[in-house]
DODO-530472 format. One record per residue (C-alpha): residue in one letter; x, y, z. Coordinates in pm, 1 decimal, always signed. Layout:
<sites>
{type=A | east=X | north=Y | up=Z} $
...
</sites>
This chain:
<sites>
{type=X | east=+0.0 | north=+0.0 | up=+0.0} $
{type=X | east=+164.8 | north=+288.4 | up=-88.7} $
{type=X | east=+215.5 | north=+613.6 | up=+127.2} $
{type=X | east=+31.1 | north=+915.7 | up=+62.1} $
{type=X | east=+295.9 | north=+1241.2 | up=+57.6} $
{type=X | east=+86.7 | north=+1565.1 | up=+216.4} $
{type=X | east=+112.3 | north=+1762.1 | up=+502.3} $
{type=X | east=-193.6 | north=+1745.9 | up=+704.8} $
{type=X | east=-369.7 | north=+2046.2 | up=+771.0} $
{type=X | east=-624.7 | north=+2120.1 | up=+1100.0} $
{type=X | east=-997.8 | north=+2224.1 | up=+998.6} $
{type=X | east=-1238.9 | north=+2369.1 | up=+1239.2} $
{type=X | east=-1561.3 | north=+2256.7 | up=+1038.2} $
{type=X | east=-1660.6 | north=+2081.9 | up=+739.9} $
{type=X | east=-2010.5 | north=+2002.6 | up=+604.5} $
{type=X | east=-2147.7 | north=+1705.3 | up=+378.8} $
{type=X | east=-2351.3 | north=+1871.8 | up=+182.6} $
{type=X | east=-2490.8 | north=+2200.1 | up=+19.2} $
{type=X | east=-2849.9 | north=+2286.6 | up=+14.2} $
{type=X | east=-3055.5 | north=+2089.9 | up=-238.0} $
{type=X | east=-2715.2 | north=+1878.4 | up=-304.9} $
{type=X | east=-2838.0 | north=+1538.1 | up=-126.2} $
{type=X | east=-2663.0 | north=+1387.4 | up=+152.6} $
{type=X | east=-2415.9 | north=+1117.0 | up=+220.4} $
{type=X | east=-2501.1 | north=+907.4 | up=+507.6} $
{type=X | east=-2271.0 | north=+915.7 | up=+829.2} $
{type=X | east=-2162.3 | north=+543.4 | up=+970.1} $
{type=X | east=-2066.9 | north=+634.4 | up=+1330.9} $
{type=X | east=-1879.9 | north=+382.2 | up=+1510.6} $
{type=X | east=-2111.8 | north=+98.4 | up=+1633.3} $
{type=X | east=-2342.6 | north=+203.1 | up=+1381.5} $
{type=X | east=-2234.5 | north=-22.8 | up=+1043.0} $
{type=X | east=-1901.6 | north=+64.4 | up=+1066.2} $
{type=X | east=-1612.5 | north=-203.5 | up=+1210.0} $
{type=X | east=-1417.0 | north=-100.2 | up=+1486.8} $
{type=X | east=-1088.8 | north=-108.5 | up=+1220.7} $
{type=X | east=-973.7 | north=-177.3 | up=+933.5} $
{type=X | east=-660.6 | north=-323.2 | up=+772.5} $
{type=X | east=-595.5 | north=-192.6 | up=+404.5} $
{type=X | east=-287.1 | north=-447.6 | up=+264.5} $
{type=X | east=-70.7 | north=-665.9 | up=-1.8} $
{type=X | east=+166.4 | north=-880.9 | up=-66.3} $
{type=X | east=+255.5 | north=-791.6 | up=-368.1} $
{type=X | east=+587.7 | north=-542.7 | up=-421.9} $
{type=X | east=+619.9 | north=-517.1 | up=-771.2} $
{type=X | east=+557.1 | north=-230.4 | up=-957.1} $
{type=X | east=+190.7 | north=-287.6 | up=-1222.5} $
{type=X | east=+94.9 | north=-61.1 | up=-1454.6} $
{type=X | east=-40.4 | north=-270.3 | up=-1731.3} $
{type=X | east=-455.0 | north=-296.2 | up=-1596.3} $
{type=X | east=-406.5 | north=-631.9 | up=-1802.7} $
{type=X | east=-153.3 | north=-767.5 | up=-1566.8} $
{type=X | east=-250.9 | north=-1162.1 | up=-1485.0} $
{type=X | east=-121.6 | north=-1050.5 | up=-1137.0} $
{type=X | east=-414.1 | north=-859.8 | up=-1092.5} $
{type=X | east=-679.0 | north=-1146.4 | up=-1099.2} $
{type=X | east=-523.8 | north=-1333.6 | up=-794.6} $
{type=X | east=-812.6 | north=-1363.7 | up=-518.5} $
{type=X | east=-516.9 | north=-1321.2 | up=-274.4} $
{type=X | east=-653.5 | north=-1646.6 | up=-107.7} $
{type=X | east=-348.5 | north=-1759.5 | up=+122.8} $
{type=X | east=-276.3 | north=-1433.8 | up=+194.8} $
{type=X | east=-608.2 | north=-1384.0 | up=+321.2} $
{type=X | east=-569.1 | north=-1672.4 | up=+529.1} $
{type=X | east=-212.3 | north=-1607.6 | up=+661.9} $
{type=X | east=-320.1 | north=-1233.4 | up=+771.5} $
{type=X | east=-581.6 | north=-1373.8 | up=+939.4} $
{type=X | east=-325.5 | north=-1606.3 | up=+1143.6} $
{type=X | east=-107.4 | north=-1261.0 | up=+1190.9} $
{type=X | east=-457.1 | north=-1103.6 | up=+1326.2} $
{type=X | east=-549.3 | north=-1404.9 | up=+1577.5} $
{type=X | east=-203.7 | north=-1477.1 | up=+1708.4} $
{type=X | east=-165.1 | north=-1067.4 | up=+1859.2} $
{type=X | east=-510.5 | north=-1081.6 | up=+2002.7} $
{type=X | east=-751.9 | north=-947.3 | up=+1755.2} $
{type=X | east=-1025.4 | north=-1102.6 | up=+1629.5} $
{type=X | east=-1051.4 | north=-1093.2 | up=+1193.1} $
{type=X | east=-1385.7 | north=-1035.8 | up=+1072.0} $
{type=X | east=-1495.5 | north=-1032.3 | up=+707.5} $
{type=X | east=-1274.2 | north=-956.3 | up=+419.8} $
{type=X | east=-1285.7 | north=-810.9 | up=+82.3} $
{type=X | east=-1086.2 | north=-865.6 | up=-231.7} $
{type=X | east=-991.5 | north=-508.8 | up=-366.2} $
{type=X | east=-865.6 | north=-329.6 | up=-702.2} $
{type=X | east=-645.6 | north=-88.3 | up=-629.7} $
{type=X | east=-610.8 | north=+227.6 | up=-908.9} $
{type=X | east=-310.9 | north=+474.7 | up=-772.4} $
{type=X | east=-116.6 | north=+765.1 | up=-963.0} $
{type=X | east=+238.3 | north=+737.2 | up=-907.9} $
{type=X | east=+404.1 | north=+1130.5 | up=-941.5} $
{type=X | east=+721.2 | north=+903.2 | up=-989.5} $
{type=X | east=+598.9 | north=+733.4 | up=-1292.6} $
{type=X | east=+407.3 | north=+993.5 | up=-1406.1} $
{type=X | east=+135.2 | north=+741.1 | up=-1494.6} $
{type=X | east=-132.8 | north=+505.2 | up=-1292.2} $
{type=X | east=-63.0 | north=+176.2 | up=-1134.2} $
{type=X | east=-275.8 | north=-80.8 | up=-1019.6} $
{type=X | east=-272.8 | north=-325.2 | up=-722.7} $
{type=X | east=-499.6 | north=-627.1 | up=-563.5} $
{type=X | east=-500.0 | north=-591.6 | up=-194.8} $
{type=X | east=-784.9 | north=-730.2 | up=+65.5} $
{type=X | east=-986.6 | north=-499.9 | up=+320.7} $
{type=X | east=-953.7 | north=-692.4 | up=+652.3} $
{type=X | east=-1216.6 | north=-564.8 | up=+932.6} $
{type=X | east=-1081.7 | north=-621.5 | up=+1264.8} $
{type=X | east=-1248.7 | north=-651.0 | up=+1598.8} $
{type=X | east=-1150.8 | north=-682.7 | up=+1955.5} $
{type=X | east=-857.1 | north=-451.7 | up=+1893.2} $
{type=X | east=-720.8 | north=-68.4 | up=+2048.3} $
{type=X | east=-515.4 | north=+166.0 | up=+1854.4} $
{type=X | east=-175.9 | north=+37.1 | up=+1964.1} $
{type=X | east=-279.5 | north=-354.6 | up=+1882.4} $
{type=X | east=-393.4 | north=-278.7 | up=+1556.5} $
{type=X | east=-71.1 | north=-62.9 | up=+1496.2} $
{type=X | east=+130.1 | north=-353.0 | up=+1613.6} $
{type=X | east=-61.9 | north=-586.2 | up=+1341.5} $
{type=X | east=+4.9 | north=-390.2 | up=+1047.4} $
{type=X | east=+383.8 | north=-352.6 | up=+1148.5} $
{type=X | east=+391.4 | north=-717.8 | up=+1157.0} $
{type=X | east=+204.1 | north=-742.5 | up=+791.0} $
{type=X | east=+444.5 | north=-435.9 | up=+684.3} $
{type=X | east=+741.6 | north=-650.0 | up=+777.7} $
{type=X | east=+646.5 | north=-1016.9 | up=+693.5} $
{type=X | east=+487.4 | north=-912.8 | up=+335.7} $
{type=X | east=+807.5 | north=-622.6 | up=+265.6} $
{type=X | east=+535.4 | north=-331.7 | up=+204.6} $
{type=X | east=+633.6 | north=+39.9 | up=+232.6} $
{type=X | east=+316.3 | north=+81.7 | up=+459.2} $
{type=X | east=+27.1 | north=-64.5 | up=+511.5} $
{type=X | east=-342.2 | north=+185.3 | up=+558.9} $
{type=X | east=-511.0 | north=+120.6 | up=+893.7} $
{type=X | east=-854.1 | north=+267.3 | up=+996.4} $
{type=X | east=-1064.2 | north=+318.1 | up=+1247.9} $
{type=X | east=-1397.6 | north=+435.0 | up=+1265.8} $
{type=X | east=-1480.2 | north=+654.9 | up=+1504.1} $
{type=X | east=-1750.7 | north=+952.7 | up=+1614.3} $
{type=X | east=-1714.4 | north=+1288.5 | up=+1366.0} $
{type=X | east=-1637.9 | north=+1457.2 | up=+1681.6} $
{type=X | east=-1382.3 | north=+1258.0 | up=+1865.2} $
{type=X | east=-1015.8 | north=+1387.2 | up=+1932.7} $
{type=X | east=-865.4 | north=+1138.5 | up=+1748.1} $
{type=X | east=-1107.0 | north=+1182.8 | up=+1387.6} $
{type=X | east=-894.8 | north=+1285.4 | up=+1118.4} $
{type=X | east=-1033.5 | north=+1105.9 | up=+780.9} $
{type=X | east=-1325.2 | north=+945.7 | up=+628.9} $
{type=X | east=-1363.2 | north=+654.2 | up=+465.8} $
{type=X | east=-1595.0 | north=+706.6 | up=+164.1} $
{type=X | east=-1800.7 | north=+427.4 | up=+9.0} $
{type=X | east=-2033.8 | north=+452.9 | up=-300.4} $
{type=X | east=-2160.9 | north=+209.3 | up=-497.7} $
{type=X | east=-2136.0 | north=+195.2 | up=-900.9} $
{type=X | east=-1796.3 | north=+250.7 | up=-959.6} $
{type=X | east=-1538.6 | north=+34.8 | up=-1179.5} $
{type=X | east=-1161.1 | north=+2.5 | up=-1128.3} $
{type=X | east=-1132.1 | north=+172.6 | up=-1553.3} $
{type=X | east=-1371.3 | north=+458.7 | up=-1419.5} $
{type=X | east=-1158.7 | north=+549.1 | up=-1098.3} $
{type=X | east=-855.4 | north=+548.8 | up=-1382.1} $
{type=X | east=-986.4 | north=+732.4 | up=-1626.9} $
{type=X | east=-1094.6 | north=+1016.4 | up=-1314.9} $
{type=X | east=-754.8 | north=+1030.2 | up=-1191.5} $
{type=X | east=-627.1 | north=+1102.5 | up=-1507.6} $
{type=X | east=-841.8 | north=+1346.1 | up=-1596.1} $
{type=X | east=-821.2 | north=+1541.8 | up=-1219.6} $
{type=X | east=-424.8 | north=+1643.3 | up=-1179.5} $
{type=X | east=-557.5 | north=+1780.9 | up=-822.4} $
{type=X | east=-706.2 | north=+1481.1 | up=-736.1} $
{type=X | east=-472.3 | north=+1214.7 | up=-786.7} $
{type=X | east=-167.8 | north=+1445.3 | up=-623.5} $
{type=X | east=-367.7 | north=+1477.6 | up=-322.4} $
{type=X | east=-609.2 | north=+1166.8 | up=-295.3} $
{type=X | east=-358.3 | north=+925.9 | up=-468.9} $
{type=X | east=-623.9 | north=+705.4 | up=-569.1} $
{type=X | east=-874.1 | north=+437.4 | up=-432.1} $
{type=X | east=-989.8 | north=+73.0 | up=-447.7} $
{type=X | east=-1285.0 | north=-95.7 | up=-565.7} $
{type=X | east=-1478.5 | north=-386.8 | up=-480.7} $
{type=X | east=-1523.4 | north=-634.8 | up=-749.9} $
{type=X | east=-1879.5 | north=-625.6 | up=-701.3} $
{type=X | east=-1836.7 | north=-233.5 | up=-785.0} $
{type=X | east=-1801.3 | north=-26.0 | up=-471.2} $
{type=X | east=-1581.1 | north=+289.9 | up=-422.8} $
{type=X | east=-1346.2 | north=+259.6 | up=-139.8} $
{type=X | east=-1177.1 | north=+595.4 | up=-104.9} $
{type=X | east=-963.4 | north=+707.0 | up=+229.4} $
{type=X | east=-874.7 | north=+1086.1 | up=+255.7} $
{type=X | east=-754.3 | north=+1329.4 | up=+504.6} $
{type=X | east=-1049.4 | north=+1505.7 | up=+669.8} $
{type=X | east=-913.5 | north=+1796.9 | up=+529.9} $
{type=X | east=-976.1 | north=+1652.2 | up=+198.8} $
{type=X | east=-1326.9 | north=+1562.3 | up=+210.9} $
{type=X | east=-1439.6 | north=+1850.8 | up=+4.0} $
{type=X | east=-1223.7 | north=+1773.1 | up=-261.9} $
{type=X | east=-1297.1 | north=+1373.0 | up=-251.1} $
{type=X | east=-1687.2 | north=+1506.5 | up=-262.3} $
{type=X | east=-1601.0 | north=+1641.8 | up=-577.3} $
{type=X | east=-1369.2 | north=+1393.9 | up=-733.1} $
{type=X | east=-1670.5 | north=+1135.5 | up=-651.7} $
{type=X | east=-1937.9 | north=+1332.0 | up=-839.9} $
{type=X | east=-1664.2 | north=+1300.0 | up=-1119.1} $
{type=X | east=-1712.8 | north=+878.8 | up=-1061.0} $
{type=X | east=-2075.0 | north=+993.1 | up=-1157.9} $
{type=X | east=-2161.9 | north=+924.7 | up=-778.4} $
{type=X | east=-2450.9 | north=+982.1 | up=-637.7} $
{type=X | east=-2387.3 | north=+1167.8 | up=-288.0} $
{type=X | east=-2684.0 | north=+1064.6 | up=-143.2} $
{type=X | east=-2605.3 | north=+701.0 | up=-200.4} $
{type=X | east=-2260.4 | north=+774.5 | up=-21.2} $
{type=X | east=-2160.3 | north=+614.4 | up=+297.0} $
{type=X | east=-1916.6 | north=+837.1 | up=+483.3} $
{type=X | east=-1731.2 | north=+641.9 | up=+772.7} $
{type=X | east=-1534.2 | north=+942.3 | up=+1049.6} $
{type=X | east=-1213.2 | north=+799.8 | up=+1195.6} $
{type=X | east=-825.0 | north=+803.1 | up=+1227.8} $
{type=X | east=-615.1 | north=+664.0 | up=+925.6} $
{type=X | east=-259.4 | north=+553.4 | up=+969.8} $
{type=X | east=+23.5 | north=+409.0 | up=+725.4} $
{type=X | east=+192.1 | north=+163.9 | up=+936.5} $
{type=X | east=+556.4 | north=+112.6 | up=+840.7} $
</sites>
């Protein structure tokens, strides 16, 4: 999972929504949301061909071997999700493209799941690996959203990150579900600009699930 580059930046308010614009809904912890998430690979190689045969592996034993790493530090794995992964590299100048799993993870505080993705970091040789945890809009600790929306393909959230030169410097990119569902982490100080880079994705907001929390690349 690669690192996003920015300096974060405080804000004292931000809305969802502009009158007559719809509204995405809010998961608040215990409310549809998992108490954390693991974003994460095995795979270190660099893909930019979205034709790649590496990209139709359903990442089976590594689900099953992170779900070991989970257990064995205390955690208990809950469901997990095969993702494709569309991410602009300002190296490359061009997109890349990456199959990772979404594991949720319960029974776990901040420093546990920390620990796990340092574990995953080191055993699987990943620059980082994207942790989240959902948690009220208003807590100390909220400093992203996790925005989900369905009707979204992985050649859509290229072609958009293409086409947006803001976006993809300061989103990166997102993941999709291969039954078609937007899975896009940003800085809450982002959130207007992943508002608009979704409408781009021909989202509808009011079909939007926006998940508060604290995101983390784990090293």
């Amino acid at each position: 999972m690669r690192q996003r580059l920015r300096v974060l930046v405080t804000v004292g308010a931000l809305t969802l929504g502009t009158a007559g614009a719809g509204t995405a809904r809010a998961a608040e912890a215990g409310h549809g949301c998992p108490p954390a998430e693991i974003f994460a690979t095995n795979n270190t190689a660099i893909i930019t061909d979205p034709a790649d045969p590496r990209l139709r592996t359903r990442l089976e034993r590594f689900d099953r071997e992170v779900r070991g790493i989970i257990r064995a530090n205390g955690a208990r794995a809950g469901a997990s999700k095969l993702l494709n992964g569309v991410f602009w590299s300002g190296e490359l100048k061009q997109t890349t493209y990456e199959r990772s799993r979404e594991f949720d993870v319960t029974r776990v505080n901040r420093d546990g799941l920390h620990h796990i993705a340092g574990v995953i970091a080191k055993q699987y040789h990943q620059e980082s690996v994207l942790t989240f945890r959902c948690l009220p809009r208003t807590a100390p600790g909220t400093d992203a959203v996790e925005i989900q929306a369905p009707g979204v393909s992985a050649s859509r959230l290229h072609d958009a990150l293409v086409d947006d030169p803001e976006a993809r410097d300061e989103l990166g990119g997102g993941s999709v579900t291969l039954d078609g569902r937007l899975v896009l982490i940003a800085p809450l100080a982002d959130l207007p600009l992943a508002r608009k880079f979704t409408a781009s994705l021909g989202v509808d907001w009011s079909k939007a699930q926006v998940r508060y929390g604290d995101e983390e690349f784990v090293s």
